[in-house]
C-alpha positions as CSV (number, residue, x, y, z in Angstrom):
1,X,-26.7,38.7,-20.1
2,X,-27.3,36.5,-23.1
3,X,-26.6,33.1,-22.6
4,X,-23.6,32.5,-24.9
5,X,-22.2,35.3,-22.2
6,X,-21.8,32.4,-19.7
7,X,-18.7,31.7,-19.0
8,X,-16.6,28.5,-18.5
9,X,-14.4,24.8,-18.7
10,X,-20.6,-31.1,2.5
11,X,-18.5,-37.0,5.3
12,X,-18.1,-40.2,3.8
13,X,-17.4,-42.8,7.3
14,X,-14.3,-44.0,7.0
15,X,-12.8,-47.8,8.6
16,X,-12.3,-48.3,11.9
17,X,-9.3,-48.4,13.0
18,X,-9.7,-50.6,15.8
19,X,-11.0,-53.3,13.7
20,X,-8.4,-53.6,10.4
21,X,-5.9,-53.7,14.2
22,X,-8.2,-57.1,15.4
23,X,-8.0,-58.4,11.5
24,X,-4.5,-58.3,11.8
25,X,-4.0,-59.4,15.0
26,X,-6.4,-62.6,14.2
27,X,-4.3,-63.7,11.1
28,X,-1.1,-63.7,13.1
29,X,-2.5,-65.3,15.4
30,X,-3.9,-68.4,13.1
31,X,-0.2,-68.5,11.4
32,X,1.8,-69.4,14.5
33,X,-0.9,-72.4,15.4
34,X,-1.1,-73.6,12.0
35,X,2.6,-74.2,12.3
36,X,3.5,-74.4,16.1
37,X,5.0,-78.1,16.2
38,X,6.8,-77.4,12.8
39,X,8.9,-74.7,14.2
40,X,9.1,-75.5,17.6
41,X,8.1,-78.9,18.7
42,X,6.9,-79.2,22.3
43,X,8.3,-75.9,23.7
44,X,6.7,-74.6,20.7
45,X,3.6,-75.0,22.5
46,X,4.8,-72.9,25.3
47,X,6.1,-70.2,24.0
48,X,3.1,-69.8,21.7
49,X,0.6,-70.1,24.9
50,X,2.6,-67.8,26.1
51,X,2.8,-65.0,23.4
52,X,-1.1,-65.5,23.3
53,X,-1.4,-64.4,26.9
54,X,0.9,-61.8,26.3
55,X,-1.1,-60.5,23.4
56,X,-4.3,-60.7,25.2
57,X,-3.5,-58.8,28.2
58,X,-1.8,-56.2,26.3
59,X,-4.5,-53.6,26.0
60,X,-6.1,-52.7,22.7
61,X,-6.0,-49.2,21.7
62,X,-9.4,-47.8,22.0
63,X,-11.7,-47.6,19.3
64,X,-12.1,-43.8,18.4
65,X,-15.6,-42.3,18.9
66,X,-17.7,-40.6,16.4
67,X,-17.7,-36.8,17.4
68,X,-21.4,-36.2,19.1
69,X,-23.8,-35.3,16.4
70,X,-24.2,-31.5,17.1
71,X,-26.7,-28.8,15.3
72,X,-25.3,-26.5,12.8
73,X,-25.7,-23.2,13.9
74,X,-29.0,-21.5,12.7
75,X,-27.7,-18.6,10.6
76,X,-28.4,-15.1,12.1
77,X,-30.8,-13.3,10.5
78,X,-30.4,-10.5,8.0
79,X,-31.2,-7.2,9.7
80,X,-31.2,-4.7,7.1
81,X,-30.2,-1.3,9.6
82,X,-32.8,1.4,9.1
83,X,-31.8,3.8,6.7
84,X,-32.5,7.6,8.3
85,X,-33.1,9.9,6.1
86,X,-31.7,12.7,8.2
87,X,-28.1,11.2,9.0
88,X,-25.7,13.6,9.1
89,X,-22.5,13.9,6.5
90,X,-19.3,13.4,8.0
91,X,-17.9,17.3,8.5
92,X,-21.7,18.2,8.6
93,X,-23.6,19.9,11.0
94,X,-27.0,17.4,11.9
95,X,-28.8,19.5,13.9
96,X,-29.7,23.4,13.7
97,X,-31.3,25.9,15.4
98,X,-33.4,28.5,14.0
99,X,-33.6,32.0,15.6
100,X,-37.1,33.5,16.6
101,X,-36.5,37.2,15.3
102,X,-35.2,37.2,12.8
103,X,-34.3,34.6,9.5
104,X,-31.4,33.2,10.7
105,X,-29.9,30.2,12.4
106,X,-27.9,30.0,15.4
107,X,-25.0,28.8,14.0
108,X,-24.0,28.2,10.3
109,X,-25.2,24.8,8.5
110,X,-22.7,22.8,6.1
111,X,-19.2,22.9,6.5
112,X,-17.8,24.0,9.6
113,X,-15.1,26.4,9.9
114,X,-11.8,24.8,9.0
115,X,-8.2,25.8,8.2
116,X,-7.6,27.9,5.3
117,X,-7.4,26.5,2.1
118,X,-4.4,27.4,0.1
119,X,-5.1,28.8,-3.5
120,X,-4.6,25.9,-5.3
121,X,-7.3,23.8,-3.5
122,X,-9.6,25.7,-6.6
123,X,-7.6,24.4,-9.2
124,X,-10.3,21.6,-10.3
125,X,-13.7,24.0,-9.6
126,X,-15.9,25.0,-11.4
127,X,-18.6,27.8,-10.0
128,X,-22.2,27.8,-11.5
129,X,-25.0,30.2,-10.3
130,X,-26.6,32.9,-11.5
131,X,-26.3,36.9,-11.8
132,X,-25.1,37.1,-8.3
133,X,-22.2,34.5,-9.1
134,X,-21.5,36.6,-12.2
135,X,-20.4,39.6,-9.7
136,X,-18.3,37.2,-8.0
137,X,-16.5,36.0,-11.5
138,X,-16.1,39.4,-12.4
139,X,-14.5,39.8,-8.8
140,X,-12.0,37.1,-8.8
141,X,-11.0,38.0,-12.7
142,X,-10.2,41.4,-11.7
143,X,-8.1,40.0,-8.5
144,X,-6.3,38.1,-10.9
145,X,-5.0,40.8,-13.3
146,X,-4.3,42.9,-9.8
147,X,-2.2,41.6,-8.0
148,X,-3.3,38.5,-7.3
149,X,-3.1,35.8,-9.6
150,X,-4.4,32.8,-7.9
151,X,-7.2,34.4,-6.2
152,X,-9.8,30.8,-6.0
153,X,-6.3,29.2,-8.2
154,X,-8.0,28.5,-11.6
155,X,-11.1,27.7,-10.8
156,X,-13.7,28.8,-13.8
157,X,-17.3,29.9,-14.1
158,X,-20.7,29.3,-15.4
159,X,-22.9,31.2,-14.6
160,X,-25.4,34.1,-16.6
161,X,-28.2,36.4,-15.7
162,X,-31.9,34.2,-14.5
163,X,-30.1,31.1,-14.6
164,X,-32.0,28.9,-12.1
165,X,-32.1,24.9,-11.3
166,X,-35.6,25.1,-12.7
167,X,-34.5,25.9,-16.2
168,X,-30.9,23.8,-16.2
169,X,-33.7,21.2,-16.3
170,X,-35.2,22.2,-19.8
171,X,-34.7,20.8,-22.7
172,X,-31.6,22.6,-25.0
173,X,-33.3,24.5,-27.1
174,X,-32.6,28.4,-29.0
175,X,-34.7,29.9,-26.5
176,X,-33.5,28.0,-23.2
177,X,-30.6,29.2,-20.8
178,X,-28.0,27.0,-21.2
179,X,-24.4,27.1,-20.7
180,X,-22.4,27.9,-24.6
181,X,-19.2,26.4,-24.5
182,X,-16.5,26.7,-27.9
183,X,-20.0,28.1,-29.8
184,X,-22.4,24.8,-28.7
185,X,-25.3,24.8,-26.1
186,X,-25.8,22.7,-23.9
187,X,-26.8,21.1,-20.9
188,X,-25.2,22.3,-17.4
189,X,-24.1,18.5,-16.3
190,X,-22.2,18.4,-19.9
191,X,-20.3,21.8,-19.3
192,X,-19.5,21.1,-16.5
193,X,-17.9,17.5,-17.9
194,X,-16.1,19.5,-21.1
195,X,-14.7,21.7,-17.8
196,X,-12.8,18.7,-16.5
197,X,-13.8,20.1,-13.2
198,X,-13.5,17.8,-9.8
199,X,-15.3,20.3,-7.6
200,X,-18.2,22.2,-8.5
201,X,-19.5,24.9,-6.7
202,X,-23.3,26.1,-6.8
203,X,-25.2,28.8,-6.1
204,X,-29.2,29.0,-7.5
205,X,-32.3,29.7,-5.8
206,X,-33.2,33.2,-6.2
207,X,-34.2,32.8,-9.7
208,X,-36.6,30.0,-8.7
209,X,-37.9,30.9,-5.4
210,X,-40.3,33.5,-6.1
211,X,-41.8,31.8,-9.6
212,X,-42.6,28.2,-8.4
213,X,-41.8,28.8,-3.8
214,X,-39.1,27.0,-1.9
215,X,-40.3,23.5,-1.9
216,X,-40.2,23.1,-6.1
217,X,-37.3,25.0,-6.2
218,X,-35.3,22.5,-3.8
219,X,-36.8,19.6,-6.0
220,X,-35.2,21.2,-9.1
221,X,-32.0,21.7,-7.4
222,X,-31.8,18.0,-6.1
223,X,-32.6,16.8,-9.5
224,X,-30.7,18.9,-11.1
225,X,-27.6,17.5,-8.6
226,X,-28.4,13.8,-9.8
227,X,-28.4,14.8,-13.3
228,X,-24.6,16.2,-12.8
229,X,-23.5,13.4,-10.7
230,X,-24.5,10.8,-13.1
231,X,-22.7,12.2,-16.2
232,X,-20.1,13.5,-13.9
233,X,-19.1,10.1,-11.6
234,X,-16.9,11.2,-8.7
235,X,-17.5,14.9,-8.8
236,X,-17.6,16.7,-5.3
237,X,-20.2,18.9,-5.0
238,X,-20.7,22.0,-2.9
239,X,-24.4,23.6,-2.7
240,X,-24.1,27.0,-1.6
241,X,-26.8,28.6,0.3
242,X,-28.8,31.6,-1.5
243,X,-27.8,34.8,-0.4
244,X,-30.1,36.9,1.3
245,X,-31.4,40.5,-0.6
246,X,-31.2,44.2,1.1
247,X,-35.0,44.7,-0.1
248,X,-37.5,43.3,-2.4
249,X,-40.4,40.8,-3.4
250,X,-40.6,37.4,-5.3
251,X,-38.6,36.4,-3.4
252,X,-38.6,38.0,0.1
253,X,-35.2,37.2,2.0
254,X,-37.6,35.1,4.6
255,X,-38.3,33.0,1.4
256,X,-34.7,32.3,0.1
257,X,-34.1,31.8,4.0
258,X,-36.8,28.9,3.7
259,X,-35.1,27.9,0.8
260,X,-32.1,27.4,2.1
261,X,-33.2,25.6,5.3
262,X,-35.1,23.2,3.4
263,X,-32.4,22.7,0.7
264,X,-30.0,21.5,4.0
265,X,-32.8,19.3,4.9
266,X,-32.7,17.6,1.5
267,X,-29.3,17.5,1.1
268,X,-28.9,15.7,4.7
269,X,-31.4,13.3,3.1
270,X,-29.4,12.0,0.5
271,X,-26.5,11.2,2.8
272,X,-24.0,11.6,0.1
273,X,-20.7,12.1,0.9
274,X,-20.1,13.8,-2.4
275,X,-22.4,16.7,-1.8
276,X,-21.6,19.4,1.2
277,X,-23.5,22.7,1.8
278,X,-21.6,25.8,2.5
279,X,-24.1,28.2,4.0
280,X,-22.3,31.1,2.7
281,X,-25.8,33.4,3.3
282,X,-25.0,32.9,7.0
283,X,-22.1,35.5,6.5
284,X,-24.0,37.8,4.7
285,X,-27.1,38.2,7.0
286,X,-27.4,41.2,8.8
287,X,-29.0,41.5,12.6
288,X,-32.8,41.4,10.6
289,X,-31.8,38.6,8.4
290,X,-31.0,41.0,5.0
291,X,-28.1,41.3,2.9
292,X,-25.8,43.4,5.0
293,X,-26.2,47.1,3.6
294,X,-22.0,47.6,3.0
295,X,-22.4,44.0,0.9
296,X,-25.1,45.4,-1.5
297,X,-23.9,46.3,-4.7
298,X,-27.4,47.7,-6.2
299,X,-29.2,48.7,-3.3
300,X,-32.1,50.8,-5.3
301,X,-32.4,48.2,-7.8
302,X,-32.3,44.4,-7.4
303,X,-31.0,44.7,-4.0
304,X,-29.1,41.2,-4.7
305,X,-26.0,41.8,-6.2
306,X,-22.7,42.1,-4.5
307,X,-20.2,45.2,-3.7
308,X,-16.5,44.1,-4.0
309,X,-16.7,44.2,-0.2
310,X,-19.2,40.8,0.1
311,X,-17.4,39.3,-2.6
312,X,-14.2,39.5,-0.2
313,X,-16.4,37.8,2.3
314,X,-17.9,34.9,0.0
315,X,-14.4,34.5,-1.2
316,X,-13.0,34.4,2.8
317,X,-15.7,31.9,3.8
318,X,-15.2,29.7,1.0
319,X,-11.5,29.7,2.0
320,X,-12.3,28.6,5.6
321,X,-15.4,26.3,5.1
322,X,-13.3,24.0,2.6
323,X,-12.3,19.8,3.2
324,X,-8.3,20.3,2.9
């Protein structure tokens, strides 16, 4: 499909107090005897002998003490916490376990099963991949004219024929595959900001697996996530996992199964919580790790594409492995 095909959207010491109290008790003191026979004559002289003993046994109040000099507390050292590169998302699954015959995990990676998403939940997404997401556009479009309407609510699609991560990452140029929107080209993270999506949902690997293996290809893809992120702030990212083939070379379903493995790894690795994986290839696996037979829509040719029947099942899963 030509690429115009793709579709959218610190104290100073203060005075004592015990002192200014001995001041003031001094000058009284100096007043009454410099004028003792004036006011009183001889009893004067009694009375003031005696108000001097009073005052002299009447206790002073104490002086107050200076508070004991104590050490400020050494500040506690800065400890930056280690940083693991492999800590899990919250509604991830950390650890996984790989099967021994055939390419497969135990259990699926990503997103956990959860309740059932209504409809509307795919309102703000936007689904990007390549030929095999193309099937699943064509899919929901016919839902919708069908008998149901709201089939993934109004989400929208880019996606076009050997669209891969690796060549999202070229420049915009006549020859490049880049998403056309209103009659312009350009690059994926500016559709998908001209969408107005909230959610993206993404699905490439197979077109970059068997030209440059599964460790550049997972490079590409998490570059290719920054890239999004940074012209689209906020956006909440699902990575889908690369669906497995019925037959075929370049790449071999062990090698998208490598992919995707490693891709989970990466994506653990960044430990954001804007980006989940949905390992929707887990539900497409059959008991040799291949594209299940009834879910191949092209068996004697590409052995990729979907049947209506697997784009049921992509649709189900997403359903159930959503954050309500």
């Amino acid at each position: 499909m030509r690429p115009e095909h793709i579709a959218l959207r610190k104290h100073a010491r203060f005075p004592r107090a015990g002192s200014a109290k001995g001041g003031a008790r001094g000058g009284f003191l100096a007043a009454l005897g410099a004028n003792r026979f004036w006011l009183f004559g001889g009893v004067g002289v009694i009375l003031v002998a005696a108000i001097v003993a009073l005052i002299a046994a009447r206790p002073s109040a104490p002086e107050p003490q200076e508070a004991p000099a104590t050490a400020a507390p050494s500040p506690i050292p800065a400890v930056e916490a280690p940083v693991s590169t492999n800590a899990p998302l919250p509604t991830m699954v950390p650890a996984y376990e790989l099967r021994t015959d055939y390419p497969n995990t135990i259990d699926p990676l990503g997103l956990p099963e959860s309740s059932r998403v209504d409809d509307s939940y795919f309102d703000d997404a936007i689904f990007v991949g390549d030929s095999v997401t193309l099937k699943l556009r064509q899919y929901a479009l016919n839902a919708r004219k069908n008998g149901e309407p709201s089939l993934l609510g109004q989400a929208n699609f880019l996606a076009a024929q050997s669209f891969s991560a690796r060549n999202a990452l070229h420049e915009v140029s006549e020859t490049s595959i880049h998403p056309v929107i209103g009659g312009v080209k350009m690059t994926l993270e500016e559709a998908v900001a001209v969408s107005g999506a909230k959610k993206l949902y993404i699905m490439l690997g197979m077109n970059d697996v068997g030209v440059v293996g599964a460790e550049k290809s997972v490079q590409n893809m998490i570059e290719l996530l920054r890239r999004i992120q940074e012209k689209n702030p906020g956006i909440r990212i699902f990575v889908e996992s690369a669906t497995p083939r019925l037959s075929g070379t370049e790449p071999t379903t062990g090698q998208l199964f490598e992919y995707d493995v490693k891709l989970y790894d990466a994506i653990l690795a960044l430990n954001d919580p804007n980006i989940r994986y949905v390992d929707v290839a887990y539900a497409m696996r059959d008991e040799q790790g291949k594209l299940r037979a009834e879910f191949c829509g092209d068996p004697d040719g590409m052995a990729i594409h979907f049947t209506n029947e697997g784009c049921r099942q992509w649709i189900d899963y997403l359903y159930t492995h959503a954050l309500a």
